[in-house]
C-alpha positions in Angstrom: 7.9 15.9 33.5 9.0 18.9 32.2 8.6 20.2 29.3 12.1 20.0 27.6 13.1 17.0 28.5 13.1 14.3 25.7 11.1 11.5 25.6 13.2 8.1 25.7 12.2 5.9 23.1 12.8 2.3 22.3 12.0 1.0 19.1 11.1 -2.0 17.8 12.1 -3.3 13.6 13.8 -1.8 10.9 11.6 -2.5 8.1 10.8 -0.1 6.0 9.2 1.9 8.2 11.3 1.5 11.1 14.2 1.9 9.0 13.0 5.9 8.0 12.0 6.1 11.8 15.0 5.9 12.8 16.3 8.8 11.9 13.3 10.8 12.3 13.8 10.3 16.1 17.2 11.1 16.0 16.3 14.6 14.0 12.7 15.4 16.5 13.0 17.9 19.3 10.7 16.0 21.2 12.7 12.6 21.5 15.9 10.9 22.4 16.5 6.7 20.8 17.8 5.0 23.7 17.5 1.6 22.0 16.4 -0.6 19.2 15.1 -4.3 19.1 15.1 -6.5 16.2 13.9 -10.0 15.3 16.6 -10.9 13.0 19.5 -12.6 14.3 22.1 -11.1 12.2 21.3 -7.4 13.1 21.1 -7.9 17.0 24.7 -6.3 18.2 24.9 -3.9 15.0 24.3 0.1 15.8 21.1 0.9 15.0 22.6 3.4 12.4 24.5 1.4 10.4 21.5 -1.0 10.2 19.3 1.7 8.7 22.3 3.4 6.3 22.9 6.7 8.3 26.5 5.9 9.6 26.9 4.8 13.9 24.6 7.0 16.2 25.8 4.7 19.5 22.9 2.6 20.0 23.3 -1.1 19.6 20.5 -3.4 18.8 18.9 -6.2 21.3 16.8 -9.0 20.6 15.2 -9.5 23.8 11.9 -7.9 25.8 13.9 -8.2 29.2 16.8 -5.7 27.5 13.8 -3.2 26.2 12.9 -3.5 30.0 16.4 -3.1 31.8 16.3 0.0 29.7 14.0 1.6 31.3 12.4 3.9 28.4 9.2 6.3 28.7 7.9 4.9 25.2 8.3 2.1 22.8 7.8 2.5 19.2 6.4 -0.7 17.2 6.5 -0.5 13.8 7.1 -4.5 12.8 4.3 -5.3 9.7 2.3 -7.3 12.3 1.5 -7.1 16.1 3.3 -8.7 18.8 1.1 -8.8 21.3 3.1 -10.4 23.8 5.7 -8.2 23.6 2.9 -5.7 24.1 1.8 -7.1 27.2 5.2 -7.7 28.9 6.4 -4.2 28.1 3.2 -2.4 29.1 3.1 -4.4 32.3 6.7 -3.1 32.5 5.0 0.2 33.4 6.6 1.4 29.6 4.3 3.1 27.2 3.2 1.6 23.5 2.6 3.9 20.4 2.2 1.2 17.4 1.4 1.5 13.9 0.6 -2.2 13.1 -2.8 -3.1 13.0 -4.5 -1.3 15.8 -6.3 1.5 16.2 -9.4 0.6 18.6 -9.5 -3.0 19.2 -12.2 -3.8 17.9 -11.4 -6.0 14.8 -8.7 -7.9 16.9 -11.0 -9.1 18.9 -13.3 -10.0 16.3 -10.8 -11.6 13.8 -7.4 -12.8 16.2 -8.5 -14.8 19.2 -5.4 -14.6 21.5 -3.6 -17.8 23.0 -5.5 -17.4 26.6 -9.3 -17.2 25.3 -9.7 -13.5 26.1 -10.2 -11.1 24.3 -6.5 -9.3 23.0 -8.2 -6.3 24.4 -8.6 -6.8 27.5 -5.1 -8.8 27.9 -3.5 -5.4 26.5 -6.1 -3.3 28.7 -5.0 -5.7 32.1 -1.2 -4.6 31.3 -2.0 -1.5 31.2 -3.6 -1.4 34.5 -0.8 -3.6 36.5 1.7 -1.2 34.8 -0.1 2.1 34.9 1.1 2.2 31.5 -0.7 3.6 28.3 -1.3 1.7 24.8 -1.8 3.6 21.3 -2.1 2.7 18.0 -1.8 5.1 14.4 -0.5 5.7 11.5 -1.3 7.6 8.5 -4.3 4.8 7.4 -6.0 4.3 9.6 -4.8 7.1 11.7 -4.6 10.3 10.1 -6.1 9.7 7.5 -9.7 9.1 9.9 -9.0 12.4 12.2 -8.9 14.2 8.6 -12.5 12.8 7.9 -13.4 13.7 11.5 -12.1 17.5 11.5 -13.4 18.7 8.1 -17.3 17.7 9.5 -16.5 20.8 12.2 -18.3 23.2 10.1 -20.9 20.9 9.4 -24.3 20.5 10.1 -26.8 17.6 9.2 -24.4 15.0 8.1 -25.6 12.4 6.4 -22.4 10.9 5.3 -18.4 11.0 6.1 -16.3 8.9 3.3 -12.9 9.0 3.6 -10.2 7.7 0.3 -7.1 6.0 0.4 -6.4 6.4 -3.6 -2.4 5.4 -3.9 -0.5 3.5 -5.9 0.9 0.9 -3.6 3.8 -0.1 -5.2 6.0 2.1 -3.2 5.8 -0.1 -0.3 8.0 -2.9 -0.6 6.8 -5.1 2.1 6.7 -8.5 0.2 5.0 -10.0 3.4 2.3 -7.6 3.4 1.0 -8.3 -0.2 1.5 -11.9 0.0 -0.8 -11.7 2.5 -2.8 -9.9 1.3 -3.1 -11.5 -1.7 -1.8 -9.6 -4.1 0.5 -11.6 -7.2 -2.5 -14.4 -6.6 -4.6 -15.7 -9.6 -8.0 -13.1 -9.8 -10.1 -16.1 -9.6 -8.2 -17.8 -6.4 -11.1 -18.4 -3.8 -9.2 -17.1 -0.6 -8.3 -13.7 -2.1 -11.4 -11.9 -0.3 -10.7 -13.9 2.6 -7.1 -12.8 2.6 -8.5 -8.9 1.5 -10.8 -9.2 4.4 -8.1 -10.2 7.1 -5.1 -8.3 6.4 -7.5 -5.0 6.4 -9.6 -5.3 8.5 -8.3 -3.0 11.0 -10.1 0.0 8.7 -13.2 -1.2 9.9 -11.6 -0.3 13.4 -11.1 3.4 11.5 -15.2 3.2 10.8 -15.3 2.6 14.0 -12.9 5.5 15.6 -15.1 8.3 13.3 -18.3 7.0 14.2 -17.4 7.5 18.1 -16.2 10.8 17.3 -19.7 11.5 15.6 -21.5 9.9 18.4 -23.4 7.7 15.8 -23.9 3.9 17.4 -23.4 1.5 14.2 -25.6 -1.5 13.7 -22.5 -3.2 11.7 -19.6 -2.3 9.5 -20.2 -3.7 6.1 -17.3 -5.6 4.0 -17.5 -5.2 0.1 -14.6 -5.4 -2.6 -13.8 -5.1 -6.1 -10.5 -6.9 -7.7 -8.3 -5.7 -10.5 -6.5 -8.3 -13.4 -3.3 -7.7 -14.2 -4.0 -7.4 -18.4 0.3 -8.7 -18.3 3.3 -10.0 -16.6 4.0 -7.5 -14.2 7.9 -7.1 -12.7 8.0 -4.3 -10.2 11.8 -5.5 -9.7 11.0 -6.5 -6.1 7.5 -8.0 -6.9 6.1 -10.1 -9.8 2.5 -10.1 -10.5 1.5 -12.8 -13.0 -1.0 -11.7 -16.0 -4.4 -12.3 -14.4 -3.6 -11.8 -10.7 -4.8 -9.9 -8.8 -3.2 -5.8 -9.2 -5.5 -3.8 -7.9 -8.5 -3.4 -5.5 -11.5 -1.1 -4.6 -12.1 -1.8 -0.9 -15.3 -0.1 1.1 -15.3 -0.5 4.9 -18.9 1.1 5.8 -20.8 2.0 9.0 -24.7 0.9 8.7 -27.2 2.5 10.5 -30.7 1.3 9.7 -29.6 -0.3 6.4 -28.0 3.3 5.3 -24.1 4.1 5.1 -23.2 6.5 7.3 -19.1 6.8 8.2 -17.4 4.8 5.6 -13.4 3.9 4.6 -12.4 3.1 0.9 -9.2 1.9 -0.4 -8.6 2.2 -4.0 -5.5 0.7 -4.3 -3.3 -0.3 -7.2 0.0 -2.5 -7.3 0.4 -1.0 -11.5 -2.2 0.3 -14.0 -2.4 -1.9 -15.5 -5.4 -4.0 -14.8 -9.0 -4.7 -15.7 -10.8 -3.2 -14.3 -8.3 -0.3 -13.0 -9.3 2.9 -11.1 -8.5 6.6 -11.7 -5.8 6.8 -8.8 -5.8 9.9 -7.1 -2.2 10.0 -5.3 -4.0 11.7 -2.1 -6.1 10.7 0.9 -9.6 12.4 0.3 -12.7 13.4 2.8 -16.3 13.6 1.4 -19.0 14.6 3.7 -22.5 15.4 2.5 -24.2 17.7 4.8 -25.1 21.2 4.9 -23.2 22.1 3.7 -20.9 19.2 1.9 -16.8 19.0 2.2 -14.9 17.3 -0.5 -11.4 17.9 0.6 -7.6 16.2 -0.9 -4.7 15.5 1.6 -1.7 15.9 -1.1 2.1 14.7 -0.2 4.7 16.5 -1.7 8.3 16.0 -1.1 11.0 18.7 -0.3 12.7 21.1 -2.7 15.7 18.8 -4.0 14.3 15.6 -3.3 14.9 12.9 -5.5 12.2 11.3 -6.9 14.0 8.9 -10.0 15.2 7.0 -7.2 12.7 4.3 -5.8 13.7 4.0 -2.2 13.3 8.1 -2.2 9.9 7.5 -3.2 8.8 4.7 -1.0 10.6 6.9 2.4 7.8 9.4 1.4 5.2 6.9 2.5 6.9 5.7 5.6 7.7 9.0 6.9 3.7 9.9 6.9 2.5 6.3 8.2 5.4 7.1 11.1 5.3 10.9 11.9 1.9 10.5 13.6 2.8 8.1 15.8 6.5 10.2 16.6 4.4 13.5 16.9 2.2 12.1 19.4 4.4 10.8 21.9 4.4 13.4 24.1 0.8 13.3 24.9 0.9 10.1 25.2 3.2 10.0 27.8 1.1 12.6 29.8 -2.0 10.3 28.4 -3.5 8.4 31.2 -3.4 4.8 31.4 -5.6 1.6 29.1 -5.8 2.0 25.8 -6.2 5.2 23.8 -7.6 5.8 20.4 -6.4 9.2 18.7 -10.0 10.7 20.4 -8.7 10.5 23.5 -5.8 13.2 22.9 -5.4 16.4 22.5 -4.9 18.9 19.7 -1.2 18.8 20.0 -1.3 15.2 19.7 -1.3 15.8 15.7 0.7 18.7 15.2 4.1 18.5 13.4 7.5 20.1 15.0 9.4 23.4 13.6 12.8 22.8 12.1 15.0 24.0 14.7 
């Protein structure tokens, strides 16, 4: 392949993240959108701009794998809020390349927590189509996904480490995905018995990002450790597109942490909050942070800022911020992964370039 010519890509959703994606790979030097597929009946036939609010861009949405297929592209995009791994299989087989940013970054807790249909691991079904289509899978996203290769970079000048923490601090209210914090558990009562199982399941793909830094460090874990702390709401809370009763559950201090000889060693937090208002809350940080002690120790803040003019009073402004770094990752990385060769990748595997942004034209 040379290199100007533009990799095709198919995506799959319009959520809120595929929605901002959208035009992203319209606007990226790198690609060309040869198609879009979408689960919901009433947007299958519809331009893929007019679906997202940008006005027509001449590519019409279809609602089946065998369409994605006829289409022939180098890459497909998945950015639904949970996997499909069928899908997965029948387009990798397809000999077409998957970048996803839904719950997968190494395998690993799939196949400990999502047994798939055939009894094998979802790992080695995804790995098998990879191989019969000599086709390559990936999976990011800003966390986990950038957020990790931050932790794993800022240890370059480091000697002795003893440990690498890395901070999700947000508020998460900007990310109206009503299926995702139902699932969670979020809007449940604070004393509802299957909240940590519902914490536990719905992230534990970050012990997958434990996992990606501690084979970056070379360090073999003995486990990844589970452990969370649940916020109140102290009042009714009506986030317009979300209610969260007084005394369910707001906010959350997660840990993911990699054990070695009973000591932490490569760890994940999230320290999230739906509002402030809970008991206990946290001191949000609005950033994605990197501790490392070592000789000598990092503490480091990965800030988002918008662009000059941007309007922040608006709420959907605000939330596009948050899709645009969970998505740019994965669009910034397609070329290598094209060039990538084939099984399943984990952001180690790539090169530099892999995570460097493009120049406005």
């Amino acid at each position: 392949m040379s290199d100007d010519r533009k990799i095709r890509v198919f995506q799959v959703a319009t959520g809120n993240l595929g929605t901002e994606m959208i035009g992203r790979i319209r606007n990226h030097p790198d690609l060309e959108l040869v198609g879009l597929h979408c689960y919901s009946p009433e947007k299958i036939g519809r331009d893929a701009g007019e679906i997202v609010g940008i006005g027509p861009i001449g590519v019409r949405a279809t609602g089946s794998v065998a369409e994605i297929i006829d289409a022939r592209p180098d890459v497909l995009t998945f950015h639904g809020v949970f996997p499909d791994e069928e899908l997965y299989e029948q387009v990798l087989e397809a000999g077409i390349d998957v970048v996803t940013t839904a719950d997968w970054i190494t395998g690993f807790h799939r196949d400990a927590n999502h047994p798939h249909p055939s009894g094998r691991k979802v790992s080695e079904v995804i790995q098998s189509a990879c191989e019969r289509g000599n086709s390559t899978f990936y999976g990011t996203g800003m966390n986990p996904g950038l957020c990790q290769i931050l932790g794993i970079v800022h240890s370059a000048d480091v000697a002795d480490i003893e440990n690498v923490t890395v901070i999700e601090s947000v508020d998460v209210s900007c990310h109206h995905s009503v299926d995702t914090w139902k699932a969670v558990g979020y809007g449940r009562p604070i004393d509802d018995p299957t909240i940590p199982d519902s914490l536990h399941k719905y992230t534990a793909v970050f012990a997958d990002s434990v996992q990606l830094m501690a084979d970056a460090f070379g360090l073999v874990l003995d486990e990844v450790r589970f452990s969370y702390e649940l916020g109140a709401c102290t009042k009714d809370i009506d986030l317009g597109w979300y209610v969260l009763p007084k005394g369910s559950l707001g906010a959350n201090y997660i840990k993911y942490q990699g054990m070695v000889d009973g000591v932490p060693r490569v760890e994940s937090h999230l320290e999230w909050q739906m509002t402030p208002h809970t008991a206990p809350s946290w001191n949000i940080k609005g950033c994605y942070i990197t501790q490392i002690t070592g000789d000598p120790s990092i503490y480091s803040k990965h800030m988002i800022f918008p662009p000059k003019g941007f309007d922040l009073s608006n709420p959907e402004n605000f939330a596009s911020i948050g899709m645009t770094v969970t998505g740019l990752p994965a669009l910034n990385a397609l070329r290598s992964v094209f060039a990538a060769p084939p099984g399943i990748i984990t952001s180690a595997d790539l090169p530099l370039r892999s995570f460097a942004g493009r120049f406005k034209s």
